[in-house]
DRENDO-1510 file (C-alpha; in Angstrom, 1 decimal, always signed):
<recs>
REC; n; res; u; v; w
REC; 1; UNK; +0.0; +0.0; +0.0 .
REC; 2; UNK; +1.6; +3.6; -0.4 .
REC; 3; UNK; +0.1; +6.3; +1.5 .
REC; 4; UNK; -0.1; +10.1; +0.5 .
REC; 5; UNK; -1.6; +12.6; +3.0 .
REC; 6; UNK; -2.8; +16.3; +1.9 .
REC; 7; UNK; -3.1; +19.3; +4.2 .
REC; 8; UNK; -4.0; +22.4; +2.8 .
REC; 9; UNK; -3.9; +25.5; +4.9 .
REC; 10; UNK; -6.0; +27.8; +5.3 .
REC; 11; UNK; -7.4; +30.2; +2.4 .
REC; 12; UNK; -9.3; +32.9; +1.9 .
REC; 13; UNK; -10.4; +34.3; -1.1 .
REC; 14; UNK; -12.5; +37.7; -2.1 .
REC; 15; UNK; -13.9; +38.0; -5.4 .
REC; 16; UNK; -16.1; +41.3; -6.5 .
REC; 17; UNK; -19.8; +40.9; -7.8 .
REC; 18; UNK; -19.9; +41.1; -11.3 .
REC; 19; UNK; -21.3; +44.6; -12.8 .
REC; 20; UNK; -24.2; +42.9; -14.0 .
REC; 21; UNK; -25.6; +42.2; -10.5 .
REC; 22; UNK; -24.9; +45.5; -9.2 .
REC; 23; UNK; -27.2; +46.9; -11.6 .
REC; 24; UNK; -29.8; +44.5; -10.2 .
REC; 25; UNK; -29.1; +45.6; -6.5 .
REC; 26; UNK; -31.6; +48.1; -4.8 .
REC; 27; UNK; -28.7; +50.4; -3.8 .
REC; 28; UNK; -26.2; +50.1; -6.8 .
REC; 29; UNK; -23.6; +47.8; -5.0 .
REC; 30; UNK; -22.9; +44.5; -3.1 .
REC; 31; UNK; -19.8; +43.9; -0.8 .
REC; 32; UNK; -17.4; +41.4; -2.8 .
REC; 33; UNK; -18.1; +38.0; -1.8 .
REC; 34; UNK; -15.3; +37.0; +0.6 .
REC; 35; UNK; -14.8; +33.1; +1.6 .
REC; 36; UNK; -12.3; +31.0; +4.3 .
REC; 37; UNK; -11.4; +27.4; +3.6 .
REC; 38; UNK; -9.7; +24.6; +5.1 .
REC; 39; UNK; -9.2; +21.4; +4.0 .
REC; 40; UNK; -7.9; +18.3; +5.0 .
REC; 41; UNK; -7.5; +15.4; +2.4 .
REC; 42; UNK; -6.0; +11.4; +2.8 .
REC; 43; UNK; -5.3; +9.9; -0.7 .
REC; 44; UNK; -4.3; +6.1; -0.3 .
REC; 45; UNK; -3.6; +3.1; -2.9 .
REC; 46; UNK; -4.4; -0.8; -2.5 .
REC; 47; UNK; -3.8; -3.8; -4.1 .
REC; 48; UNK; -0.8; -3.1; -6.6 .
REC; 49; UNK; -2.9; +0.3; -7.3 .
REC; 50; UNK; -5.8; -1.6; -8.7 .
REC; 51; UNK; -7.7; +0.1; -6.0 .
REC; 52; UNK; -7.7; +4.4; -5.4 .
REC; 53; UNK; -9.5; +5.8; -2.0 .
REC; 54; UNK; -9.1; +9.5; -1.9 .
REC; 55; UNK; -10.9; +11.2; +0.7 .
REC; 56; UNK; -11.3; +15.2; +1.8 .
REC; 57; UNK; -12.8; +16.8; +4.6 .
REC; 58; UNK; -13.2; +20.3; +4.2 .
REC; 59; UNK; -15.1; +23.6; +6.4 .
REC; 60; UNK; -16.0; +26.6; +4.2 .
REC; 61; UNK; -17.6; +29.9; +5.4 .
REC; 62; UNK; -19.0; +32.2; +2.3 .
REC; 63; UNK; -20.1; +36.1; +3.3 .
REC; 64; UNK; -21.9; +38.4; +1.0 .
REC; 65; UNK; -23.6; +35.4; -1.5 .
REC; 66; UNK; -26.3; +36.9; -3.5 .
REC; 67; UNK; -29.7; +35.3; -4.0 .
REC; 68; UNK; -32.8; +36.2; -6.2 .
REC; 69; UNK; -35.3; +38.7; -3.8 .
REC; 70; UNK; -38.1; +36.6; -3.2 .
REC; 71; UNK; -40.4; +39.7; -3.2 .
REC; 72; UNK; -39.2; +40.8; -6.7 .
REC; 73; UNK; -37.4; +38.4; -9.0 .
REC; 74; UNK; -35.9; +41.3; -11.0 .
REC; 75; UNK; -33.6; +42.4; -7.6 .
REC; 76; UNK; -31.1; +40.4; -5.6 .
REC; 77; UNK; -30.5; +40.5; -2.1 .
REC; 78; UNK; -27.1; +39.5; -0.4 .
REC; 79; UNK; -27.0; +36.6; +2.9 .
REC; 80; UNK; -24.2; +37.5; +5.6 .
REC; 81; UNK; -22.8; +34.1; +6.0 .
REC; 82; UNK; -22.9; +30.7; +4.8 .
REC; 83; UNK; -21.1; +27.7; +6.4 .
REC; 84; UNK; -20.4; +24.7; +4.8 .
REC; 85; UNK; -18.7; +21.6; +6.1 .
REC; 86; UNK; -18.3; +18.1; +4.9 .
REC; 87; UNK; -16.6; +15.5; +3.2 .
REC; 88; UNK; -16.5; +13.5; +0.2 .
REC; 89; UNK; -14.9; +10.1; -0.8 .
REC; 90; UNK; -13.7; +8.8; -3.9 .
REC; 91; UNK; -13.3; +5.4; -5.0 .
REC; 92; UNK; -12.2; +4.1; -8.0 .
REC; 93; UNK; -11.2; +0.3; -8.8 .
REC; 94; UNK; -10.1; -2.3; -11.5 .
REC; 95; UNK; -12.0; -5.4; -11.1 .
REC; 96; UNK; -10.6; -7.3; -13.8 .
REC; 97; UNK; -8.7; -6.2; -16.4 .
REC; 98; UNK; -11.5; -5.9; -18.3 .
REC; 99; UNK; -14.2; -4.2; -15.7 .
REC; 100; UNK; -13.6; -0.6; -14.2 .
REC; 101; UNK; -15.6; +1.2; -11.7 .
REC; 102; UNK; -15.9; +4.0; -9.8 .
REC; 103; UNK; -17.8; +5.4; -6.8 .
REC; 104; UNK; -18.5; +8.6; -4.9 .
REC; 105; UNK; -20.1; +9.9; -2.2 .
REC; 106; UNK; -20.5; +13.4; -0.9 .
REC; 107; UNK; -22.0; +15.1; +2.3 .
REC; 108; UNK; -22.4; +18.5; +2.8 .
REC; 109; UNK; -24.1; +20.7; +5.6 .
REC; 110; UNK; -24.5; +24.1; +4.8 .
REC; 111; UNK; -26.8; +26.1; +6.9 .
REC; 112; UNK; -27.0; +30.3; +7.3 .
REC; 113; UNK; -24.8; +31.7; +10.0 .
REC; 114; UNK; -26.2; +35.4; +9.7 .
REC; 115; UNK; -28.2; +36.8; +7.4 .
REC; 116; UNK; -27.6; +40.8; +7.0 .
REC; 117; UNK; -30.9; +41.5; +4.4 .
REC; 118; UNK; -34.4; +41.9; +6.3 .
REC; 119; UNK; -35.9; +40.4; +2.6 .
REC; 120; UNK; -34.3; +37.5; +3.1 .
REC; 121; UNK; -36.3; +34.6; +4.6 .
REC; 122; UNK; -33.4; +33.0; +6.9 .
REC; 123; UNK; -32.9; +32.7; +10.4 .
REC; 124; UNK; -29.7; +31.9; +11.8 .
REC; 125; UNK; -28.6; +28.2; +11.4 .
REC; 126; UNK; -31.2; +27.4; +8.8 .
REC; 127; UNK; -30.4; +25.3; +6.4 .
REC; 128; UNK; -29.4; +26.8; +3.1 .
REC; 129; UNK; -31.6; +26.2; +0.3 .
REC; 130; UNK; -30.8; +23.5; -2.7 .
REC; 131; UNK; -28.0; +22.0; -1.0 .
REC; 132; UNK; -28.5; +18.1; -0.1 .
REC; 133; UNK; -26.9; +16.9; +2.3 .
REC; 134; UNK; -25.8; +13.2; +0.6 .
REC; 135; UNK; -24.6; +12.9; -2.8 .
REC; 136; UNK; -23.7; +9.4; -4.8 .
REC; 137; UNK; -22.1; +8.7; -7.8 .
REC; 138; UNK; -21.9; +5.4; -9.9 .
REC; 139; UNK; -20.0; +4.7; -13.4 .
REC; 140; UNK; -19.1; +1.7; -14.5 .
REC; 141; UNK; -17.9; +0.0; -17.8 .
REC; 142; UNK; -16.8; -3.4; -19.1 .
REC; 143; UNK; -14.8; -4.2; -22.0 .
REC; 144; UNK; -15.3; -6.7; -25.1 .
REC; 145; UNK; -11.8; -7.3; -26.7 .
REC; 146; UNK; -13.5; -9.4; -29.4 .
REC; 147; UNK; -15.6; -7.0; -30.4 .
REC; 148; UNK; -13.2; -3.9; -29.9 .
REC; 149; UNK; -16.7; -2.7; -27.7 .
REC; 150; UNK; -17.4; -1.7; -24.3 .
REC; 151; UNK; -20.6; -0.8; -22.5 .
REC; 152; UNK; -21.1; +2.0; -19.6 .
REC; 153; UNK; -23.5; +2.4; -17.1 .
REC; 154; UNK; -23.8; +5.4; -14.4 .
REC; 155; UNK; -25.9; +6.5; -11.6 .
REC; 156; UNK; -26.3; +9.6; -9.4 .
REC; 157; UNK; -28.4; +10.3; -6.8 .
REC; 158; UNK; -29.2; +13.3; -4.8 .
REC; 159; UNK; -31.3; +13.3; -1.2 .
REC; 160; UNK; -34.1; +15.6; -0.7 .
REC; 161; UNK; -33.8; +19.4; -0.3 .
REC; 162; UNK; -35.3; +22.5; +0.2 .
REC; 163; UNK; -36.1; +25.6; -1.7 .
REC; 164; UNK; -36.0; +29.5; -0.7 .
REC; 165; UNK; -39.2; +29.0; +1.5 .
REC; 166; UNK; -38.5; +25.4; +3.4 .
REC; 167; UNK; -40.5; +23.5; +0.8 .
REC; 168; UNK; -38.7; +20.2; +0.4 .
REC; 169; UNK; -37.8; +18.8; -2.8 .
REC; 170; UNK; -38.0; +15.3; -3.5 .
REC; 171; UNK; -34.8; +12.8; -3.4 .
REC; 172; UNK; -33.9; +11.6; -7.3 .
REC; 173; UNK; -31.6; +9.1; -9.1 .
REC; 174; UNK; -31.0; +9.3; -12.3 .
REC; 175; UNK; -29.0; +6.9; -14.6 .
REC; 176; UNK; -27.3; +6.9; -17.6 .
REC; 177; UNK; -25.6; +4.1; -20.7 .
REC; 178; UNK; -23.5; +3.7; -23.3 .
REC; 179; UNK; -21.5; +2.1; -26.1 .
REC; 180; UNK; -18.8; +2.4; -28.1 .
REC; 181; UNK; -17.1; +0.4; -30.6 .
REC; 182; UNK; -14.5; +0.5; -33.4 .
REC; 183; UNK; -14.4; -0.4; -37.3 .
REC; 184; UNK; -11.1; +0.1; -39.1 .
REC; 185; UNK; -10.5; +3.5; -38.4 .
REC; 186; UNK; -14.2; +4.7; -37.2 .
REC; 187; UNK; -15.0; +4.8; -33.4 .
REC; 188; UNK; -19.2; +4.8; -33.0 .
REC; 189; UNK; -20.4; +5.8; -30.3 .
REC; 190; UNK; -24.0; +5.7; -28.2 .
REC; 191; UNK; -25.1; +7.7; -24.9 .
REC; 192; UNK; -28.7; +8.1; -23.2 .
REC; 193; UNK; -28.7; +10.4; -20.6 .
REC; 194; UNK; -31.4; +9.9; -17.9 .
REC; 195; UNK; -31.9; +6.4; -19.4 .
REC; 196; UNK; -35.2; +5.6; -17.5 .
REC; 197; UNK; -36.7; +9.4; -18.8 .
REC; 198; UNK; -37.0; +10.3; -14.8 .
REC; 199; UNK; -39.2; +13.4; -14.4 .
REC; 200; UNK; -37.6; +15.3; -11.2 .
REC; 201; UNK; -36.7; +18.3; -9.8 .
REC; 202; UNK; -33.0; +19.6; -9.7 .
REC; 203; UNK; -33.8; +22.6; -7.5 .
REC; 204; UNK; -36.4; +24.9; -6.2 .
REC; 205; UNK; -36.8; +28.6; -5.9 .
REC; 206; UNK; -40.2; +29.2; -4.2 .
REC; 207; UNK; -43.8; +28.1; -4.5 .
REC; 208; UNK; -45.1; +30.4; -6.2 .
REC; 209; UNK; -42.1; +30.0; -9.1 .
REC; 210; UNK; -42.0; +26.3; -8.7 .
REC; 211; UNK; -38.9; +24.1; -9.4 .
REC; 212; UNK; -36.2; +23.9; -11.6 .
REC; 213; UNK; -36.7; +20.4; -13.7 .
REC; 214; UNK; -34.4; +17.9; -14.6 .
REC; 215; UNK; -33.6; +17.2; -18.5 .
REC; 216; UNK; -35.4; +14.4; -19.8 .
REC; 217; UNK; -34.5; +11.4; -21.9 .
REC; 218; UNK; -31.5; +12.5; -24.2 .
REC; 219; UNK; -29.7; +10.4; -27.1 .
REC; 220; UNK; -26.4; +11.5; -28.8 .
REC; 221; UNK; -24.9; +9.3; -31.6 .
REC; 222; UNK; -21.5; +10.3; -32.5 .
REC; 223; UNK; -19.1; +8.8; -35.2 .
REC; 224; UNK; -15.1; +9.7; -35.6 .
REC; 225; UNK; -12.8; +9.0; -38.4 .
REC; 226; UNK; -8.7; +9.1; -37.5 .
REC; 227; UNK; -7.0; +10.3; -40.3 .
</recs>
């Protein structure tokens, strides 16, 4: 096994608004948005690095985020302070020489530490809106040497959340295929997004304005010629 461990010190960043969201503030400017990070990260290889486990722990705190004005869409408002904290692990195997894999999992609590805008409907240590708390990956593909094929498959699911007024939205997992082979010099290749044609919910903004919905079923066929 061989062992690498990460640190990375503290940072802290401060980026202006952009001058198109100034023009949408009531007073004609927003305080640049200013965040601290740590983060603490293990990396670690098994099995004559056939198997990869990286994992990261990490504590953020965001001030001066800007959000739509939930009493007039055309306006945005600014929240004091966001903290987020979590961690997220990575793991990605060979199986055979033929079968690869990969897995991920993320979880993330952010919740409002102050919020400095009387239109903003937050009280402190609310959770922040459209941010789930557990995250998880799946891809997957095998190889057909025979054939000069192989097949995918993927997965992702996100837990429930809430939008701008504590409405929850629903949990979702949504999967995905695909195939490629090769002729002579052509590679062909075949890929359906949201392979079951799941109708969801990716995030919400308020009840009266509803959710922001998932893309449906999708199909791409692509073909490439080396010269």
């Amino acid at each position: 096994m061989n062992t690498l461990s990460l640190m990375c010190p503290h940072q802290q960043v401060s980026v202006p608004q952009s001058a198109s969201n100034q023009e949408s503030s009531t007073d004609g400017y927003f305080d640049p948005e200013e965040s601290h990070q740590i983060e603490a990260g293990l990396r670690t290889y098994w099995l004559q690095n056939k198997l990869n486990v990286n994992i990261a722990a990490y504590r953020i705190i965001r001030e001066n985020i800007l959000q739509e004005d939930p009493n007039d869409a055309s306006l945005l408002v600014s929240i004091g302070k966001v903290r987020s904290q979590g961690i997220e692990i990575d793991v990605m195997a060979d199986i055979t020489p033929r079968w690869v894999a990969n897995v991920n999992y993320a979880y993330n609590d952010t919740v409002v530490k102050e919020s400095t805008d009387a239109d903003i409907q937050y009280s402190n240590n609310d959770r922040f809106a459209n941010t789930p708390y557990n995250q998880l990956g799946l891809w997957t593909r095998y190889d057909f040497p025979s054939i000069t094929s192989s097949i995918a498959f993927g997965a992702d699911y996100v837990s429930d959340q809430i939008n701008r007024q504590g409405q929850t939205i629903k949990p979702y997992a949504v999967y995905d295929a695909s195939w490629q082979t090769s002729w002579e010099d052509w590679k062909f290749q075949l890929n359906i997004k949201n392979l079951f044609d799941k109708e969801y919910a990716v995030s919400g903004f308020t009840e009266k304005n509803g959710s922001f919905v998932g893309e449906r079923r999708r199909v791409y066929v692509t073909a490439a010629y080396d010269f």
